[in-house]
C-alpha positions as CSV (number, residue, x, y, z in Angstrom):
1,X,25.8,-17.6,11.9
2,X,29.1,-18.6,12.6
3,X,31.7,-18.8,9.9
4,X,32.7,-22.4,10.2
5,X,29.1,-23.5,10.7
6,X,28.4,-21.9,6.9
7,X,31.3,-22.6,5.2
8,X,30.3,-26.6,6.4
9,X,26.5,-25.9,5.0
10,X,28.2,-24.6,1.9
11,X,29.7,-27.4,1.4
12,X,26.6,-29.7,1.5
13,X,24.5,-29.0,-1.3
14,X,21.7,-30.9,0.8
15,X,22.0,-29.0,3.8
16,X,22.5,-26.0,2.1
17,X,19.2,-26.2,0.0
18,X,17.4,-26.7,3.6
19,X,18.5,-24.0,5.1
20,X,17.3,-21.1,2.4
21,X,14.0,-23.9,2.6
22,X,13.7,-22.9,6.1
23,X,14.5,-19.0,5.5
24,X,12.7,-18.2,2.9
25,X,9.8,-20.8,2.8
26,X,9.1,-21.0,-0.7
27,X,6.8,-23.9,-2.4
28,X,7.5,-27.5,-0.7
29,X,6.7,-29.4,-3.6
30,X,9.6,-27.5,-5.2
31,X,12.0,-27.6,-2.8
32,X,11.7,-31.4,-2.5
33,X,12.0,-31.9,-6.4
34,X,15.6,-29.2,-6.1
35,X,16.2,-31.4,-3.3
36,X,16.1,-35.1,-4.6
37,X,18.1,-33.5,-7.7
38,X,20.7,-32.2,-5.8
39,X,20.8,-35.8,-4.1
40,X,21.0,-37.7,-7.4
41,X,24.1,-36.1,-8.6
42,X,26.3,-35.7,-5.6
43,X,28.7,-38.4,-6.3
44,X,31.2,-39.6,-3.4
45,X,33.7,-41.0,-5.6
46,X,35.7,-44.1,-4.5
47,X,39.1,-42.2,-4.9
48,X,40.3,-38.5,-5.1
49,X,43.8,-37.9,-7.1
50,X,45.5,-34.1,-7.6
51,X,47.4,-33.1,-10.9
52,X,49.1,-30.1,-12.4
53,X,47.6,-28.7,-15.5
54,X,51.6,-29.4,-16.9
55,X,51.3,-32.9,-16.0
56,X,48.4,-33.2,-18.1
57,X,49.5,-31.4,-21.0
58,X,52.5,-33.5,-21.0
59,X,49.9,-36.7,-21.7
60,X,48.2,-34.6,-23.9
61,X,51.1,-33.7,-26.1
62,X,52.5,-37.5,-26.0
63,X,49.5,-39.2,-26.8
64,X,48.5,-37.0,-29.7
65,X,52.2,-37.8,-31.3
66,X,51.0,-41.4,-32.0
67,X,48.6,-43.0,-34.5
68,X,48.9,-46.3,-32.0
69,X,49.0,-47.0,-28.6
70,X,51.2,-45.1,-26.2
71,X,52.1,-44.2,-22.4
72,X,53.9,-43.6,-19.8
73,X,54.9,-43.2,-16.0
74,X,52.7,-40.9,-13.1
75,X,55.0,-40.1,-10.0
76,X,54.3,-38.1,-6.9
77,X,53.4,-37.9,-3.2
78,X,50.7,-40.3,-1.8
79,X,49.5,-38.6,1.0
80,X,45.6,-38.0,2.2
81,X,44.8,-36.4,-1.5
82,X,47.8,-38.2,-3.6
83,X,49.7,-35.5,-5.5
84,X,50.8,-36.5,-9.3
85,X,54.2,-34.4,-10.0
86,X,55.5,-35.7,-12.8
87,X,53.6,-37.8,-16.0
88,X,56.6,-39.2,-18.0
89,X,56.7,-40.6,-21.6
90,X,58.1,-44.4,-22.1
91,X,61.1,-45.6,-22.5
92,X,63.0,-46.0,-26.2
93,X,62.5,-49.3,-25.6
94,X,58.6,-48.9,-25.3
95,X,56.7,-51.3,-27.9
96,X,53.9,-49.7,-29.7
97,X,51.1,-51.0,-31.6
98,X,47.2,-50.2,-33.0
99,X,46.0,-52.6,-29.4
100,X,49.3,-52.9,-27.3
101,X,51.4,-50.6,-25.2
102,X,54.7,-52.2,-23.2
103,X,56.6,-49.8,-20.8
104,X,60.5,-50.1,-21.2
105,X,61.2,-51.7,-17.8
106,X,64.5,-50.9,-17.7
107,X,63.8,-47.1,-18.2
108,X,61.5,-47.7,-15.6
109,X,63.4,-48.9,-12.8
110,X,66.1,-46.4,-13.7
111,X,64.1,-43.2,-13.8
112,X,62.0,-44.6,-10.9
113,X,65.2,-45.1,-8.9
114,X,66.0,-41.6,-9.5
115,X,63.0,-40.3,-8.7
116,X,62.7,-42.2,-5.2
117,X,66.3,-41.4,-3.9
118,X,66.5,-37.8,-4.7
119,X,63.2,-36.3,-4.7
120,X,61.0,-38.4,-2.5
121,X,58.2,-39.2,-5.8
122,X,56.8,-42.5,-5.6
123,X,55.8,-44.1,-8.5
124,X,52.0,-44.3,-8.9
125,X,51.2,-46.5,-12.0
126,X,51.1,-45.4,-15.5
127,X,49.1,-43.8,-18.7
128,X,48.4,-45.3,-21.3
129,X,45.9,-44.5,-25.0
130,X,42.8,-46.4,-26.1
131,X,42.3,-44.9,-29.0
132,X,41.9,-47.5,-31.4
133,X,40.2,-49.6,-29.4
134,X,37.3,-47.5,-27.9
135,X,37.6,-49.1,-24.4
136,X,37.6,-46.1,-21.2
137,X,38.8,-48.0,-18.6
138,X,41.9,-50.7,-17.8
139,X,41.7,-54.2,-19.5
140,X,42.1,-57.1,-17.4
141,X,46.1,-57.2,-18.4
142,X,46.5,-53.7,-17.2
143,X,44.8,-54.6,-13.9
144,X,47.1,-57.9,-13.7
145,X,50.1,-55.3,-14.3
146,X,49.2,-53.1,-11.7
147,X,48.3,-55.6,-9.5
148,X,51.9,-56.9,-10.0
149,X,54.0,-54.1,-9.6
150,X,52.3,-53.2,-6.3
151,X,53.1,-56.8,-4.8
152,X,56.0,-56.7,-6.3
153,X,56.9,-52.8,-3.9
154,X,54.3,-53.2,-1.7
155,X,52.2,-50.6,-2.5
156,X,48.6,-50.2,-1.1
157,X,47.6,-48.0,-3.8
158,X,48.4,-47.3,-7.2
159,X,46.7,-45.1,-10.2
160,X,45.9,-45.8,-13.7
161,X,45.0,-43.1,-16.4
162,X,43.5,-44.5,-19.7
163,X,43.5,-41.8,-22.5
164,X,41.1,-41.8,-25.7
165,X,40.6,-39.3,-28.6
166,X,37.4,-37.4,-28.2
167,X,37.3,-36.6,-31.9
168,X,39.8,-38.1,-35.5
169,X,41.3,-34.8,-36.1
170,X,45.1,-35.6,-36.5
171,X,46.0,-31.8,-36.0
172,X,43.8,-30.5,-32.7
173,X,43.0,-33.7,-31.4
174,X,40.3,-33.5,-27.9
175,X,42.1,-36.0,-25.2
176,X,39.9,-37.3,-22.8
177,X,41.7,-38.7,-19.5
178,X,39.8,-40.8,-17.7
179,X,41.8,-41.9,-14.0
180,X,41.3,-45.0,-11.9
181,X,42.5,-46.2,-8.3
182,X,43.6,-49.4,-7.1
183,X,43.1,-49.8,-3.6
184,X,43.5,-52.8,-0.8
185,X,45.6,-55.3,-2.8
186,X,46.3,-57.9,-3.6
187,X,42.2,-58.0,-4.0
188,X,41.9,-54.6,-5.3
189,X,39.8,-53.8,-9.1
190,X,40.2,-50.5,-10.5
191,X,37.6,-47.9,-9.5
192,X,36.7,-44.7,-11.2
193,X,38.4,-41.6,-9.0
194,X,37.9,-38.0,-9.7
195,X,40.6,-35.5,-10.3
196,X,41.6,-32.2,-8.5
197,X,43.6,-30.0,-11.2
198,X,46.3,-27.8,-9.5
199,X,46.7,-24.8,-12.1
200,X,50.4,-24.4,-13.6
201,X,53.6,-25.8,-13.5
202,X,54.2,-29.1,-11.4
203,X,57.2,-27.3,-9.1
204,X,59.3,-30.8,-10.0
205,X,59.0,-30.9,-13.9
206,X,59.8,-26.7,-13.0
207,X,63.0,-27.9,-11.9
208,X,64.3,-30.6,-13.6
209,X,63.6,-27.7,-16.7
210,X,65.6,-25.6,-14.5
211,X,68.2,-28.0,-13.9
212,X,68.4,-30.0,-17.4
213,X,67.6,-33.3,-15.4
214,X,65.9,-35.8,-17.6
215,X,66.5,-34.5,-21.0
216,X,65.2,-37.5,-23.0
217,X,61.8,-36.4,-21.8
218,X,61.9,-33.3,-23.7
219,X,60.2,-31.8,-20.2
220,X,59.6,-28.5,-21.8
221,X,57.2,-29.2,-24.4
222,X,54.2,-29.8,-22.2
223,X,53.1,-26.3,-23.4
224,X,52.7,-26.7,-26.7
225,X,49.5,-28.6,-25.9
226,X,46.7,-26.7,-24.2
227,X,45.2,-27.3,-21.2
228,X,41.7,-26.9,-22.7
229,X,42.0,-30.1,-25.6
230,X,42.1,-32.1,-21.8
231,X,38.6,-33.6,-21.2
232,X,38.3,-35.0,-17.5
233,X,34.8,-37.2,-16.7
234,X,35.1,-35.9,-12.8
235,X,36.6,-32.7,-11.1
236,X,34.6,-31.8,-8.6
237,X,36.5,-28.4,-7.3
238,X,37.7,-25.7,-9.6
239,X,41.1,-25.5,-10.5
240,X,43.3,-25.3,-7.2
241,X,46.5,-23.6,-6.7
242,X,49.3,-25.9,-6.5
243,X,51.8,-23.7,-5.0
244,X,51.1,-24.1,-1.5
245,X,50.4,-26.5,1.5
246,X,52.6,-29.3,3.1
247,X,53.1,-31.3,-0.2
248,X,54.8,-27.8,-1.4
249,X,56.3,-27.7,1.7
250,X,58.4,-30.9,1.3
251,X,59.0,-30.5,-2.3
252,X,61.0,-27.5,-1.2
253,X,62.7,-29.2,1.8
254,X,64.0,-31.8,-0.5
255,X,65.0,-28.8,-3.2
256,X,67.2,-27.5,-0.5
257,X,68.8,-30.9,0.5
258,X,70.1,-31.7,-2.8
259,X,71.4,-28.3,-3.7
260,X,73.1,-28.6,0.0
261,X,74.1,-32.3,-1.6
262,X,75.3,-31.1,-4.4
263,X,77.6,-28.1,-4.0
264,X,79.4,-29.7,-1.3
265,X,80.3,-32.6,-4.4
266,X,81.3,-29.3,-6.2
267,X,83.1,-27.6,-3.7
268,X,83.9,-30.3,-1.4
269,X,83.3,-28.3,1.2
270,X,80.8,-28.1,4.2
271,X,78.2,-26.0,3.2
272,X,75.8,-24.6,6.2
273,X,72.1,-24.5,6.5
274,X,70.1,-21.7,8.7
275,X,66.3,-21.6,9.1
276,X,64.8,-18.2,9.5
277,X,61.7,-16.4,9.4
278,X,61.9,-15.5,5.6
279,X,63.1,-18.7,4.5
280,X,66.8,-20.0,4.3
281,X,70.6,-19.3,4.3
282,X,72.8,-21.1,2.5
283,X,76.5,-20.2,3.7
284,X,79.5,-21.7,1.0
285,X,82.8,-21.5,2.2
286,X,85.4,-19.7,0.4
287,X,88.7,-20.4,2.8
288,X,89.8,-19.7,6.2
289,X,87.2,-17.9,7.7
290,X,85.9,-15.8,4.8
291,X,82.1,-17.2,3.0
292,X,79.4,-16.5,0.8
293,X,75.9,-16.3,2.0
294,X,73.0,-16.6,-0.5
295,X,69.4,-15.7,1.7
296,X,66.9,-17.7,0.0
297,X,62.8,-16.6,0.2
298,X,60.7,-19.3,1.7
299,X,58.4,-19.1,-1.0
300,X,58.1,-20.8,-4.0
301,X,60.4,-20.6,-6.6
302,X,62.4,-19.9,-3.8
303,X,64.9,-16.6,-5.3
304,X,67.9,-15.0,-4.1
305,X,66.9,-12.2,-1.6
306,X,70.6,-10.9,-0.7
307,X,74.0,-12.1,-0.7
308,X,76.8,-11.3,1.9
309,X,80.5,-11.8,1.7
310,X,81.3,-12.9,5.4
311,X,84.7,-12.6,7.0
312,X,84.2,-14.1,10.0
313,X,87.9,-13.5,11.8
314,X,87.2,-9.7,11.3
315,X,83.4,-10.2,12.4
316,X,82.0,-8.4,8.9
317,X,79.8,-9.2,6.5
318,X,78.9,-6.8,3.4
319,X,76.0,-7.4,0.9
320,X,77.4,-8.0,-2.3
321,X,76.0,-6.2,-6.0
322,X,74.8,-8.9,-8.1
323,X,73.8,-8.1,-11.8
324,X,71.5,-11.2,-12.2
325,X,68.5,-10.9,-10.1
326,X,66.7,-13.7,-11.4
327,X,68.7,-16.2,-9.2
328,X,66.6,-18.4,-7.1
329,X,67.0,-22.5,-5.7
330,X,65.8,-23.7,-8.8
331,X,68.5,-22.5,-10.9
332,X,71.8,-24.2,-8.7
333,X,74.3,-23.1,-12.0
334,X,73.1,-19.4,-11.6
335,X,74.2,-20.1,-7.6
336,X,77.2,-21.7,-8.6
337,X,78.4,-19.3,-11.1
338,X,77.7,-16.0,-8.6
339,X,79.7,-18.1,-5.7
340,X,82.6,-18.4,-8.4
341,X,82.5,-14.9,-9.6
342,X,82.6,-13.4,-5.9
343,X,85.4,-15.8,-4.9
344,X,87.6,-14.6,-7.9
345,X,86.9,-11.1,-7.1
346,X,88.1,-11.4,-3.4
347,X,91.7,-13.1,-4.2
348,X,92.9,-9.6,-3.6
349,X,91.6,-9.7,-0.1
């Protein structure tokens, strides 16, 4: 059989039970009893969204701080499966209460802002607990507030994720996340969607860590609540790897435009960009014709192959020893500090 054809029969339980029917003929009563089974609980959910295991954790973590209701911002990439990179906590202005959560709008529009401009995240909705209130799905003000902000940025689609406590324990409590989609406004009702985990480290909470970026968020912690006090009602795949594919792809083009971005503020100086076969190099001018070259690996987290001192007037260039060899994109002050070290050790030149 060709490979295509039965990896497609794989993925239709239907089909797939027909097929070993027809091979190895056991009882048709059976068969048709598996059969109508198998049909009663594939679901075709009205909406499929994809989240790292951090991003999760980080809800987790923020939810379980608070004996009232809380929340919080979900930003990422909305393409044919929409990508959630980054699930922030609210604003200080946030207000809080045993059946109320209010986002701190102004927090909002700044972080969002931020988010748009330099690393291409959209936002998608928000988060927010149920706990006290033992309601699994938005009320009709958080539909009227969704409903809102996408006329308001003219958004076809936005998320929701509405968070309860599985069990009272104040210590290890169980969070159960239960997502939603809102699709073809202004008409659009939430619908239940199902989610795809992608196993780690969102790459952009990885690097605003890196980076310090966002400190308020405390984007670090995530970790200290496990992936496995998350309940989801719907993932239909196993865990995915998230470091990978086109939406990795532009995550690391825009990494590499803002570090360009950003040492030329530093330097004030041009800084070159060539694409090669192993990934990048990043060329930083020193002065006249004399540069440092930092060859970066195309793959994710993107290190520090090998760096040349080039002295183009003479036509040379000689890899230089560097002591740290956990420099990568990620970490531009590790960049920045090797650049500055190798430019104070040629003076003499």
């Amino acid at each position: 059989m060709p490979k295509n054809v039965k990896n497609w029969i794989e993925k239709h339980p239907i089909f797939s039970k027909l097929f070993r029917f027809i091979l190895t003929k056991p009882d048709p009563t059976k068969v048709t009893e598996e059969l109508e089974a198998t049909r009663t609980k594939t679901v075709s959910p009205a909406a499929v969204l994809a989240i790292y295991e951090s991003e999760l954790q980080a809800i987790g973590l923020e939810s379980s701080c608070w004996e009232v209701e809380t929340g919080g911002d979900l930003f990422g990439i909305w393409g044919d499966i929409p990508i959630i990179y980054l699930a922030t906590k609210a604003g200080p202005k946030a207000i809080r209460d045993n059946a109320h959560f209010r986002l701190d709008i102004d927090y909002l529009i700044k972080i969002s802002t931020e988010l748009s401009s330099e690393w291409g995240m959209r936002y998608f909705g928000d988060w927010h607990s149920h706990h006290k209130l033992g309601l699994d799905s938005p009320s009709s003000g958080d539909s009227d507030r969704i409903k809102r902000l996408a006329s308001k940025n003219n958004f076809n689609e936005m998320a929701e994720f509405i968070i309860s406590f599985v069990n009272d324990s104040t210590k290890d409590h169980i969070i159960r996340v239960k997502p939603f989609a809102y699709k073809d406004f202004p008409e659009a009702n939430p619908v239940d969607a199902c989610l795809i985990v992608l196993k780690g480290l969102s790459p952009i909470r990885e690097v605003f860590i890196k980076r310090n970026l966002m400190p308020e968020q405390q984007l670090d912690s995530y970790s200290m609540f496990k992936i496995d006090r998350i309940k989801i009602p719907v993932e239909p795949l196993g865990r995915a790897m998230g470091d990978e594919g086109k939406p990795q792809r532009a995550i690391s083009e825009r990494l590499l435009l803002n570090a360009k971005k950003e040492l030329c503020c530093i330097f004030s100086k041009d800084i070159e960009v060539y694409h090669e076969s192993f990934g990048n190099i990043l060329v930083i001018p020193v002065q006249n014709e004399q540069h440092v070259a930092f060859a970066i690996d195309g793959k994710w987290p993107h290190r520090i192959l090998q760096v040349d001192w080039i002295d183009r007037e003479v036509g040379q260039s000689t890899e230089v020893d560097i002591k740290n060899n956990d420099l990568s994109l990620l970490n531009l002050d590790g960049i920045i500090n090797c650049y500055r070290s190798i430019r104070e050790s040629k003076k003499w030149l």
